[in-house]
PDBQT receptor file of N, H, CA, C and O in Angstrom, charges set to zero:
ATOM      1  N   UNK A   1       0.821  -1.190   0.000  1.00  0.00    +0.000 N 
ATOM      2  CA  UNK A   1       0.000   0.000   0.000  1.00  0.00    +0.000 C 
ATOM      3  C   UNK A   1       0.872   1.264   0.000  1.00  0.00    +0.000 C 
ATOM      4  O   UNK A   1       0.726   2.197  -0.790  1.00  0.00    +0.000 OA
ATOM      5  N   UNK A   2       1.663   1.204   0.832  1.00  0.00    +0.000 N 
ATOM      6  H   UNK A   2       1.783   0.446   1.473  1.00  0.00    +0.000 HD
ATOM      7  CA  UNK A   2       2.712   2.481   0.656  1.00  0.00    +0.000 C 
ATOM      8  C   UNK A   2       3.268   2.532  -0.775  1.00  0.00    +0.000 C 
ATOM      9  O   UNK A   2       2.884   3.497  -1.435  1.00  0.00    +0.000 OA
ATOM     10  N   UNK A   3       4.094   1.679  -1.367  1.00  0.00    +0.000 N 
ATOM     11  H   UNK A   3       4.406   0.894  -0.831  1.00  0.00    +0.000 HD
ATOM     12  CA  UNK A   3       4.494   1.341  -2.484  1.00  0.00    +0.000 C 
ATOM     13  C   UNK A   3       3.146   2.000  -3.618  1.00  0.00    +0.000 C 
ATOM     14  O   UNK A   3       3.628   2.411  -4.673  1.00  0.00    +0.000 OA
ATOM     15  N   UNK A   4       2.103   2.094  -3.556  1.00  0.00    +0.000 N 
ATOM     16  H   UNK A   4       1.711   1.760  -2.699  1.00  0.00    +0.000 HD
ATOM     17  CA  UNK A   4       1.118   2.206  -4.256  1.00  0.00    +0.000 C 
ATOM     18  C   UNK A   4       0.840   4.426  -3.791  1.00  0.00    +0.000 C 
ATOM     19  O   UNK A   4       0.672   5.290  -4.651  1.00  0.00    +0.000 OA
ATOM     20  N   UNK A   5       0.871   4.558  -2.938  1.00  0.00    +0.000 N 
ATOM     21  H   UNK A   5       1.008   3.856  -2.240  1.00  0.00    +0.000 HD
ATOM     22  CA  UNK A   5       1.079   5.866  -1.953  1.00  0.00    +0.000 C 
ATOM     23  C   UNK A   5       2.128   6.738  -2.780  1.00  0.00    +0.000 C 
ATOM     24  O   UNK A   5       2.009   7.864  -3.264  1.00  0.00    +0.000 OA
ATOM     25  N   UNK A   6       3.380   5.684  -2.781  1.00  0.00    +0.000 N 
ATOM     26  H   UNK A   6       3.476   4.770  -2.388  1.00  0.00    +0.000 HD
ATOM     27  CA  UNK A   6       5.073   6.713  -3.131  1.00  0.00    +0.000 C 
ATOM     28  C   UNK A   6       4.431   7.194  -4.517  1.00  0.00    +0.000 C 
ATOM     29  O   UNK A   6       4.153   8.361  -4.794  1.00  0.00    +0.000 OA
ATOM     30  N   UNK A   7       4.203   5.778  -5.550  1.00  0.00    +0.000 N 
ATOM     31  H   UNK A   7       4.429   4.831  -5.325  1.00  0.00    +0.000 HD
ATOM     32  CA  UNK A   7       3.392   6.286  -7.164  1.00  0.00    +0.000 C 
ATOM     33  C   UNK A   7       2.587   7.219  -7.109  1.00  0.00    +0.000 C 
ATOM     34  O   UNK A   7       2.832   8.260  -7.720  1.00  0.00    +0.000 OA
ATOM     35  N   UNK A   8       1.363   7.061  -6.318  1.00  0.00    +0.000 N 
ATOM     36  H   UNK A   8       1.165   6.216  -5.822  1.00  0.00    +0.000 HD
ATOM     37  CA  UNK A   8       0.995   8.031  -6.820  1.00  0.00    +0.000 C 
ATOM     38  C   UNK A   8       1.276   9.692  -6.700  1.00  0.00    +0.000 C 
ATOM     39  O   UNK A   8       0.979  10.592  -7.486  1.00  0.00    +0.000 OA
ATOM     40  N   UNK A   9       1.873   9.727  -5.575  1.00  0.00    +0.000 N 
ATOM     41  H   UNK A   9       2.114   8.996  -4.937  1.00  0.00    +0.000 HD
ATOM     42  CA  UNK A   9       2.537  10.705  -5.056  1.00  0.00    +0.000 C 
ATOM     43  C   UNK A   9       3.358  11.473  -6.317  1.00  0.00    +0.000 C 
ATOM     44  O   UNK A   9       3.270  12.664  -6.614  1.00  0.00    +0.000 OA
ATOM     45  N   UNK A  10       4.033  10.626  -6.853  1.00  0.00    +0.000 N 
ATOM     46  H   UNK A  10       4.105   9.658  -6.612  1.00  0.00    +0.000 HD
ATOM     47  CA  UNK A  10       5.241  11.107  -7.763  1.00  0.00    +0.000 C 
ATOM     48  C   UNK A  10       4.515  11.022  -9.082  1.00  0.00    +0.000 C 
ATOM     49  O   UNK A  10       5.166  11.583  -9.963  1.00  0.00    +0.000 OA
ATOM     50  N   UNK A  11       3.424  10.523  -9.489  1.00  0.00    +0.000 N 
ATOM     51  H   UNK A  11       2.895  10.068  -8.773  1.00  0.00    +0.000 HD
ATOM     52  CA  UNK A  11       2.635  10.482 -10.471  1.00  0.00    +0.000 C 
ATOM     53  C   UNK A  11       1.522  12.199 -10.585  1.00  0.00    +0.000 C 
ATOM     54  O   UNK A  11       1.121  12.811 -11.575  1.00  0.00    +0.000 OA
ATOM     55  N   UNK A  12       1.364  12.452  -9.208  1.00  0.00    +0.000 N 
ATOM     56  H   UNK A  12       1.689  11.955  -8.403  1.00  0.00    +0.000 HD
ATOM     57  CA  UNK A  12       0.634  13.577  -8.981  1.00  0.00    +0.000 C 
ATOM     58  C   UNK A  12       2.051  14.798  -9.364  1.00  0.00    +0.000 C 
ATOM     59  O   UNK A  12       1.960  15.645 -10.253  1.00  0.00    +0.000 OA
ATOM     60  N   UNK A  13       3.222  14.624  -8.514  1.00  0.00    +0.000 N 
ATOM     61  H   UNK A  13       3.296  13.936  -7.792  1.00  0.00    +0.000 HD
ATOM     62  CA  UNK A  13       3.943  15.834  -8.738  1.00  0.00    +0.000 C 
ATOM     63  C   UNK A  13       4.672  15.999  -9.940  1.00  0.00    +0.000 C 
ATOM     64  O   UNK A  13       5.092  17.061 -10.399  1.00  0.00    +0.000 OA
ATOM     65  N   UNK A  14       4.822  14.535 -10.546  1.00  0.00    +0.000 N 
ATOM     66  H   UNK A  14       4.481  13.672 -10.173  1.00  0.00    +0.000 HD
ATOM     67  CA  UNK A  14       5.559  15.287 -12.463  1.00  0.00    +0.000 C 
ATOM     68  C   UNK A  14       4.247  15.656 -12.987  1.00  0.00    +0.000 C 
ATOM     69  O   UNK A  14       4.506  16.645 -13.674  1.00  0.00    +0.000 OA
ATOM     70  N   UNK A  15       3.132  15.467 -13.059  1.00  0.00    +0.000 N 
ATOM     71  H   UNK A  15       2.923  14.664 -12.502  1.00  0.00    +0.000 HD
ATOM     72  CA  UNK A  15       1.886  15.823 -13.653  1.00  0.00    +0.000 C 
ATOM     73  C   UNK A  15       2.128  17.592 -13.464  1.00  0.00    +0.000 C 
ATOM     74  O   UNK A  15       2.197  18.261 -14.495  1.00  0.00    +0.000 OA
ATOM     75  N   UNK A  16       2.248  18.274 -12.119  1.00  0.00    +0.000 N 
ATOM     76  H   UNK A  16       2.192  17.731 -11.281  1.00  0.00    +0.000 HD
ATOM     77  CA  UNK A  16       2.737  19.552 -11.570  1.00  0.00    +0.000 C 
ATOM     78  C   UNK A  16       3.190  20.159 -12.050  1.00  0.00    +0.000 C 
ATOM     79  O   UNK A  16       2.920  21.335 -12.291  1.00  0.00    +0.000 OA
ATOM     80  N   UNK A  17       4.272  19.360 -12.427  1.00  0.00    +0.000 N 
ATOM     81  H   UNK A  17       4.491  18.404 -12.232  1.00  0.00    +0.000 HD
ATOM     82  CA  UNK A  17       5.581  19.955 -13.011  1.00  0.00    +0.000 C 
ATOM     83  C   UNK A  17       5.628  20.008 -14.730  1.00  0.00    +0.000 C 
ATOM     84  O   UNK A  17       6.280  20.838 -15.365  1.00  0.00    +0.000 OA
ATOM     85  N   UNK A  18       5.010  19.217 -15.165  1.00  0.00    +0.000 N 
ATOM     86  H   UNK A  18       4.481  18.543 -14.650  1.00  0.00    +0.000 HD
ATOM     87  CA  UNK A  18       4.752  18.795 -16.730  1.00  0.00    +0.000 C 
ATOM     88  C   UNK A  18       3.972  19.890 -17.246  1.00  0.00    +0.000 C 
ATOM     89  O   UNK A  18       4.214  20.511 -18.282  1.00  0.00    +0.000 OA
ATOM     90  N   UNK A  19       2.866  20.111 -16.321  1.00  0.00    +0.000 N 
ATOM     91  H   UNK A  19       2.669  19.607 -15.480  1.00  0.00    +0.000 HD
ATOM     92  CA  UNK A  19       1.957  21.212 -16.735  1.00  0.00    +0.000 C 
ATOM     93  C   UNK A  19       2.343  22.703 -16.553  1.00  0.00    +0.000 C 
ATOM     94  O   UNK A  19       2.008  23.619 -17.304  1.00  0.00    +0.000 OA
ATOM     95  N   UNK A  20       3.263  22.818 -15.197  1.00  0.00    +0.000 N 
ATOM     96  H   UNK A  20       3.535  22.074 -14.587  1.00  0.00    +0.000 HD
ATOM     97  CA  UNK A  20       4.092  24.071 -15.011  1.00  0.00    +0.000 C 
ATOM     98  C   UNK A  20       4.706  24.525 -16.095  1.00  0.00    +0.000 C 
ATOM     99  O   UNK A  20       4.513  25.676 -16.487  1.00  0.00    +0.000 OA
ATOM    100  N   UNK A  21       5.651  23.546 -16.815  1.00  0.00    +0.000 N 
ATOM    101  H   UNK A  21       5.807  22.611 -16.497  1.00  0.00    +0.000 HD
ATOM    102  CA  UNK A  21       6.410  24.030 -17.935  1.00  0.00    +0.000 C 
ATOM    103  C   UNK A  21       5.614  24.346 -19.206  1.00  0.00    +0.000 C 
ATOM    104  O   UNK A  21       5.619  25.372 -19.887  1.00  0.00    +0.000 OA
ATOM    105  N   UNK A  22       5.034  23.381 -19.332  1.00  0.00    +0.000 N 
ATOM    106  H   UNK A  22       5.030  22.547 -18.779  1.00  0.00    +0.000 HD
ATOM    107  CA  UNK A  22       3.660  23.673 -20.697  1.00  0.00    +0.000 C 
ATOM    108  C   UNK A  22       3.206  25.092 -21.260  1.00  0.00    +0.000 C 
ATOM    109  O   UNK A  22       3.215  25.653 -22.355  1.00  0.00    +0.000 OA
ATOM    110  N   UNK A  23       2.624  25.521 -19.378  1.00  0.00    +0.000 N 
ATOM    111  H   UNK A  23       2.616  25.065 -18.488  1.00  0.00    +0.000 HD
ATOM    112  CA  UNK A  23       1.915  27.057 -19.139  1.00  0.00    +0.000 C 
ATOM    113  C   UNK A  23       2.828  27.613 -19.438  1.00  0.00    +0.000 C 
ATOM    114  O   UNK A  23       2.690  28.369 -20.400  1.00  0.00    +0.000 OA
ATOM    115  N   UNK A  24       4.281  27.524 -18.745  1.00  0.00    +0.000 N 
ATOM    116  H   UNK A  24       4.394  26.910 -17.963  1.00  0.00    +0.000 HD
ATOM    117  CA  UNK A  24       5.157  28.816 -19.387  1.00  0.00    +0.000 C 
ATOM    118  C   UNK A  24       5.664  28.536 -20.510  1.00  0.00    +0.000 C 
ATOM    119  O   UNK A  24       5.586  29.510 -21.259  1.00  0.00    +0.000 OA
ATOM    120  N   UNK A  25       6.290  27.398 -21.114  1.00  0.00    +0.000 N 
ATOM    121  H   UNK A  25       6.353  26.607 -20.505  1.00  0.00    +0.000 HD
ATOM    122  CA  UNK A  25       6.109  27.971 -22.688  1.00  0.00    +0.000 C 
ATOM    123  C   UNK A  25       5.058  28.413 -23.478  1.00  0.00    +0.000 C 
ATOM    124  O   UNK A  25       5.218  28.871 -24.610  1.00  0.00    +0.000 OA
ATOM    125  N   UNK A  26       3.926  28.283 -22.888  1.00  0.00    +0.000 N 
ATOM    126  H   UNK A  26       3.796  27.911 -21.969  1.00  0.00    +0.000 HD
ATOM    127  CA  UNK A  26       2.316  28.784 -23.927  1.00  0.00    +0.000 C 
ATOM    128  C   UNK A  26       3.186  30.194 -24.017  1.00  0.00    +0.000 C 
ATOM    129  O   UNK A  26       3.671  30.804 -24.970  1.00  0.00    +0.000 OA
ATOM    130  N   UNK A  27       3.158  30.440 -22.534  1.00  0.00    +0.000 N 
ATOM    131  H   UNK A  27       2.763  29.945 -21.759  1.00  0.00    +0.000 HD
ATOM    132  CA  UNK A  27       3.131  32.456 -21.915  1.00  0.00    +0.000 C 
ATOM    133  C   UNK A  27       4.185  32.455 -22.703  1.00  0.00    +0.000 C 
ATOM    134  O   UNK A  27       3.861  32.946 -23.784  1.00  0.00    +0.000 OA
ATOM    135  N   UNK A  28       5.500  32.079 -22.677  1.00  0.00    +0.000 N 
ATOM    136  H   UNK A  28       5.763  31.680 -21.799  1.00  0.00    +0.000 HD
ATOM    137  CA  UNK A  28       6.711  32.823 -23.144  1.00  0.00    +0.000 C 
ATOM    138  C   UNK A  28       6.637  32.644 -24.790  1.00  0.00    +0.000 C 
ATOM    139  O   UNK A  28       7.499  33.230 -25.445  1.00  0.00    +0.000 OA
ATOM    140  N   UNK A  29       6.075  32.200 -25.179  1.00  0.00    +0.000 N 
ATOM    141  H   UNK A  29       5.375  31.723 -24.647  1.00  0.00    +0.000 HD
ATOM    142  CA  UNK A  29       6.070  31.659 -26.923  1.00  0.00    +0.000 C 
ATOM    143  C   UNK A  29       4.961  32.369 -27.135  1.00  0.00    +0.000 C 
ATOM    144  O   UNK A  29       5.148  32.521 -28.343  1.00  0.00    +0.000 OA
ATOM    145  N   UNK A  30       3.903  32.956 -26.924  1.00  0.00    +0.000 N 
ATOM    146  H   UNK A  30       3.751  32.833 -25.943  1.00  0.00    +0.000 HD
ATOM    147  CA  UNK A  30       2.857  33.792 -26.702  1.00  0.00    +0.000 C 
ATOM    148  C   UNK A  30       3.544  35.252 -26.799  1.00  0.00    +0.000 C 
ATOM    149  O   UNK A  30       3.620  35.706 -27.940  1.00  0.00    +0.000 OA
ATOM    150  N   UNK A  31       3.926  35.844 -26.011  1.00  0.00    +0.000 N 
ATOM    151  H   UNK A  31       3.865  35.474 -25.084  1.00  0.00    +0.000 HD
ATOM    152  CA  UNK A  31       4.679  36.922 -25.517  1.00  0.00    +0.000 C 
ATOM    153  C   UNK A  31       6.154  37.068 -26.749  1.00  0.00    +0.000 C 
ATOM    154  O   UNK A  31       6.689  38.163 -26.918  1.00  0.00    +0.000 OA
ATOM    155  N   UNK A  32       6.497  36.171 -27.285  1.00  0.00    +0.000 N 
ATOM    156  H   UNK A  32       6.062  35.281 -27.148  1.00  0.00    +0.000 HD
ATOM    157  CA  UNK A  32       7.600  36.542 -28.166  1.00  0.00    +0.000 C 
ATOM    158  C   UNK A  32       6.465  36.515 -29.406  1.00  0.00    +0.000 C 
ATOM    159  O   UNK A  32       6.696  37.526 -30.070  1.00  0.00    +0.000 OA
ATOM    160  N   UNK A  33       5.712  36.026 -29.800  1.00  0.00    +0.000 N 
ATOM    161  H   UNK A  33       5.524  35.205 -29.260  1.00  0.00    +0.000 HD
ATOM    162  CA  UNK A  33       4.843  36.128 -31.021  1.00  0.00    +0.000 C 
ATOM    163  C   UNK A  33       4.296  37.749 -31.281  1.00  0.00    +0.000 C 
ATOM    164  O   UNK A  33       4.206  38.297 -32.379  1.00  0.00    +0.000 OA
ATOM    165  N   UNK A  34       3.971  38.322 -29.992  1.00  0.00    +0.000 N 
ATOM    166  H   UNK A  34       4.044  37.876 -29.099  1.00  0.00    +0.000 HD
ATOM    167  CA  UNK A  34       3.210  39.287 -29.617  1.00  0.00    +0.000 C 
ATOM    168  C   UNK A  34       4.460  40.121 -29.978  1.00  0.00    +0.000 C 
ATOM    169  O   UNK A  34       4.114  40.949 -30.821  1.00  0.00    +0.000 OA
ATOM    170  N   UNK A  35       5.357  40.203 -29.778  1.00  0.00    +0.000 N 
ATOM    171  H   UNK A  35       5.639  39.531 -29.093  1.00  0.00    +0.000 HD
ATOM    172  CA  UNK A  35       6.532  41.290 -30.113  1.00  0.00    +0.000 C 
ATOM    173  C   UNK A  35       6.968  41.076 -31.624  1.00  0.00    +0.000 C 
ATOM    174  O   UNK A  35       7.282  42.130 -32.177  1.00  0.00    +0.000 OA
ATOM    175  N   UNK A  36       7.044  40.066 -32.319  1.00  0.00    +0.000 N 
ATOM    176  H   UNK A  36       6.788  39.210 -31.870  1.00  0.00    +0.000 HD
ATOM    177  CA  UNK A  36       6.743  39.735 -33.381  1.00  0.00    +0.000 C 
ATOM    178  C   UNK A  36       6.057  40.528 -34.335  1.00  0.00    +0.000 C 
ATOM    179  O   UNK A  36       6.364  41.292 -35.250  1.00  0.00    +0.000 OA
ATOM    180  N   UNK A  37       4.965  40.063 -33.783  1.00  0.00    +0.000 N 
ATOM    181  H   UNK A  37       4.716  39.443 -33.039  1.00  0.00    +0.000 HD
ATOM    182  CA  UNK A  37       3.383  41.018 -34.741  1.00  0.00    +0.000 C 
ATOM    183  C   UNK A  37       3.745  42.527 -34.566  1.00  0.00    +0.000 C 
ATOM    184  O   UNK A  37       3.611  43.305 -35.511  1.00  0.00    +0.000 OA
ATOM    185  N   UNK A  38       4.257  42.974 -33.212  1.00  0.00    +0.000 N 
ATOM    186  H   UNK A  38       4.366  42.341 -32.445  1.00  0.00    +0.000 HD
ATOM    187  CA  UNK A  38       4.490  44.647 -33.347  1.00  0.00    +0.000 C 
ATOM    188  C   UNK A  38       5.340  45.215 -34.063  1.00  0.00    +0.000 C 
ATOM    189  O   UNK A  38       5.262  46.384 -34.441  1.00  0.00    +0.000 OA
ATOM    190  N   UNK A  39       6.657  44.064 -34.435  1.00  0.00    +0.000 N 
ATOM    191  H   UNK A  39       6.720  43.114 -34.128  1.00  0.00    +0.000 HD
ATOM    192  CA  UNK A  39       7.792  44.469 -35.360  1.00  0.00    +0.000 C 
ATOM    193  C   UNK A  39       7.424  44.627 -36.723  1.00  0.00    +0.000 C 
ATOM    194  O   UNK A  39       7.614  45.639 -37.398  1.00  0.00    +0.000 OA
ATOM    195  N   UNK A  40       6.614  43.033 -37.276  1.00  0.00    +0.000 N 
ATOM    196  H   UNK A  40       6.459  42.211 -36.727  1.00  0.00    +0.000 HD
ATOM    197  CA  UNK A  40       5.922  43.252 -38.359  1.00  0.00    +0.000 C 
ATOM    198  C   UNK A  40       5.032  44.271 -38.542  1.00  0.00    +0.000 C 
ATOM    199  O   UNK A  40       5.061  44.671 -39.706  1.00  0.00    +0.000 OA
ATOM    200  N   UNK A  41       4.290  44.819 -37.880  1.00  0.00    +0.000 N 
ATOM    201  H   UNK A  41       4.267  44.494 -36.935  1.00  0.00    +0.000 HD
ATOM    202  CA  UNK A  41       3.254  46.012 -38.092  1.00  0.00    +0.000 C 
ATOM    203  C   UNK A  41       4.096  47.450 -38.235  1.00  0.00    +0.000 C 
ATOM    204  O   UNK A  41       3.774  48.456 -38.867  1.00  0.00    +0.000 OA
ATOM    205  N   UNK A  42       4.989  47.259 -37.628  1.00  0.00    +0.000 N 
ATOM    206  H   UNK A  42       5.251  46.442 -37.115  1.00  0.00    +0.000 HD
ATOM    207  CA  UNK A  42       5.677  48.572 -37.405  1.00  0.00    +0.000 C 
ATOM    208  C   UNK A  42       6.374  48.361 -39.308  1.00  0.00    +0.000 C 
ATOM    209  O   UNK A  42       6.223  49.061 -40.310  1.00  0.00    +0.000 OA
ATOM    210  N   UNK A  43       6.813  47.606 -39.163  1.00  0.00    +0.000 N 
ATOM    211  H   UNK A  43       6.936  47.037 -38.349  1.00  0.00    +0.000 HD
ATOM    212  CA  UNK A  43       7.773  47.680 -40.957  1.00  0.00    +0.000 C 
ATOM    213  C   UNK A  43       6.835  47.592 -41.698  1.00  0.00    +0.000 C 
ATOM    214  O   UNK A  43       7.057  48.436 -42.566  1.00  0.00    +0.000 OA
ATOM    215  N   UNK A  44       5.991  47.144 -41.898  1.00  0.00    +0.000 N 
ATOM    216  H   UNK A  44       5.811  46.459 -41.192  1.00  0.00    +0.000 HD
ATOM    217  CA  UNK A  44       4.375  47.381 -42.959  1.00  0.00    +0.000 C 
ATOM    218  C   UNK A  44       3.951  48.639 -42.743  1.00  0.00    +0.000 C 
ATOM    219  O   UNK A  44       4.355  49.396 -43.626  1.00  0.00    +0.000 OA
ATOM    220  N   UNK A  45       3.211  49.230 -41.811  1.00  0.00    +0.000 N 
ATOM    221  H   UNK A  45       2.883  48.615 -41.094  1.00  0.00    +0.000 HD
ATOM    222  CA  UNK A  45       3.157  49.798 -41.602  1.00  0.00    +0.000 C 
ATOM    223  C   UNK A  45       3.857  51.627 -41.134  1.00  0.00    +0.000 C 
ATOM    224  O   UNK A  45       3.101  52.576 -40.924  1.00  0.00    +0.000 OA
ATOM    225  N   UNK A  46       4.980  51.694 -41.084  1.00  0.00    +0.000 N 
ATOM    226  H   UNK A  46       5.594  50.924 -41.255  1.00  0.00    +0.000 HD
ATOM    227  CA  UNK A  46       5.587  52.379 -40.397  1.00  0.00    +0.000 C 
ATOM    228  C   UNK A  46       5.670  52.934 -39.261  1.00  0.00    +0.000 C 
ATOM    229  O   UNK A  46       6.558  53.780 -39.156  1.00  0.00    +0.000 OA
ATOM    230  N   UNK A  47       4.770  52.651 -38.006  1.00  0.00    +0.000 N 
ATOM    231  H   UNK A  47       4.048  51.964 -38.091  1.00  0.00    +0.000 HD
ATOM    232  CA  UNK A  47       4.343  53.112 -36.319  1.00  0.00    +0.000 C 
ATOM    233  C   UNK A  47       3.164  52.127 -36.046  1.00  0.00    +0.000 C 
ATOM    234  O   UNK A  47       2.540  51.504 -36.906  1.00  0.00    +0.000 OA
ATOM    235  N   UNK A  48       3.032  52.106 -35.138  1.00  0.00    +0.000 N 
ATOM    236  H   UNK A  48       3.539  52.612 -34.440  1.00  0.00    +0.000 HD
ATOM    237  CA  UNK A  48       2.143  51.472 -34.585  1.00  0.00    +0.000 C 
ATOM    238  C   UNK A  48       0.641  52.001 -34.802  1.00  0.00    +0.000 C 
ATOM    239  O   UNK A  48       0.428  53.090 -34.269  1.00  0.00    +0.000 OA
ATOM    240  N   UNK A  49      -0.183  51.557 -35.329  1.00  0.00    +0.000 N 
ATOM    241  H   UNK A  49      -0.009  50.673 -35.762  1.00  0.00    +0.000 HD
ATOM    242  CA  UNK A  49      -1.494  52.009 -35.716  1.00  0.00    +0.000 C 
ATOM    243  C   UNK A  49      -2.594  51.719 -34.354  1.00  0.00    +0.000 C 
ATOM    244  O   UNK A  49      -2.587  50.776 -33.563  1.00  0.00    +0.000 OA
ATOM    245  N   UNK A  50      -3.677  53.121 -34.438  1.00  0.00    +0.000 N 
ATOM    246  H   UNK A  50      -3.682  53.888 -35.081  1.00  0.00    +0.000 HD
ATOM    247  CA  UNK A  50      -3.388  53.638 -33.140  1.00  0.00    +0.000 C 
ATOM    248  C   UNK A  50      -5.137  52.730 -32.901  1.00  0.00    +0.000 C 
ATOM    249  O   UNK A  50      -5.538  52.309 -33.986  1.00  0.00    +0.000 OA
ATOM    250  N   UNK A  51      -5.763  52.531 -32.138  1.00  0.00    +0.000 N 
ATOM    251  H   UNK A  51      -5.437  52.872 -31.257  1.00  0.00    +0.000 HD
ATOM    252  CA  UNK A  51      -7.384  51.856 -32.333  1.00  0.00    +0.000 C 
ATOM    253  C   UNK A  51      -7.972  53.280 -32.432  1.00  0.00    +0.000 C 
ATOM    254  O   UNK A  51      -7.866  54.471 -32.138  1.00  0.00    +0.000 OA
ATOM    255  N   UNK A  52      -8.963  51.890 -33.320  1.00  0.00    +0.000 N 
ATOM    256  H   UNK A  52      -9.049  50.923 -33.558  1.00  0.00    +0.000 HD
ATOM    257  CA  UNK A  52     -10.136  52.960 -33.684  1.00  0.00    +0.000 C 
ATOM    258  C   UNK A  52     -11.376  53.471 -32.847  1.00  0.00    +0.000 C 
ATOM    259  O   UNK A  52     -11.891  52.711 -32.026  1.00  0.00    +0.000 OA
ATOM    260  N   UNK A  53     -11.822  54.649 -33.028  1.00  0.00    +0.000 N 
ATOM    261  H   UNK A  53     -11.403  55.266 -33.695  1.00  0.00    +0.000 HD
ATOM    262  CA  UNK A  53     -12.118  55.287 -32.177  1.00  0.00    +0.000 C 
ATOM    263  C   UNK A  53     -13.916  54.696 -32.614  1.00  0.00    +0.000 C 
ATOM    264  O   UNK A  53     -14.243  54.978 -33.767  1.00  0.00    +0.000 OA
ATOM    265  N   UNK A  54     -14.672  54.165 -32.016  1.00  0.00    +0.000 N 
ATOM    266  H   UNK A  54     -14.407  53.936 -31.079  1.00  0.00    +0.000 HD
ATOM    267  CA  UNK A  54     -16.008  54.145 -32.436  1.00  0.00    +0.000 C 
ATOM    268  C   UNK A  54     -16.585  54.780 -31.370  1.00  0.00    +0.000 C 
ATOM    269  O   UNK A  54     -17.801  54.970 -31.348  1.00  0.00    +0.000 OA
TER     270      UNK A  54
């Protein structure tokens, strides 16, 4: 039963950890895309285009 306890234990905390890293590459690969699109807009564009006002 312990033996069955340690698994799942360590089955619960790489799950933790698997998903920890996941989220931050979404965020950090997210966040470099996003600087991306502003570089591209800026050279198409020439400045940053400003929202529209409705």
């Amino acid at each position: 039963m312990d033996a069955l306890k340690g698994i799942f234990k360590f089955m619960v905390a790489s799950t933790l950890i698997v998903s920890g890293v996941l989220l931050g590459g979404t965020i950090f690969a997210g966040k470099k895309i996003d600087k991306f699109g502003d570089k591209l807009q800026t050279k198409l564009y020439g400045s940053k285009s400003k929202k529209p006002n409705y």
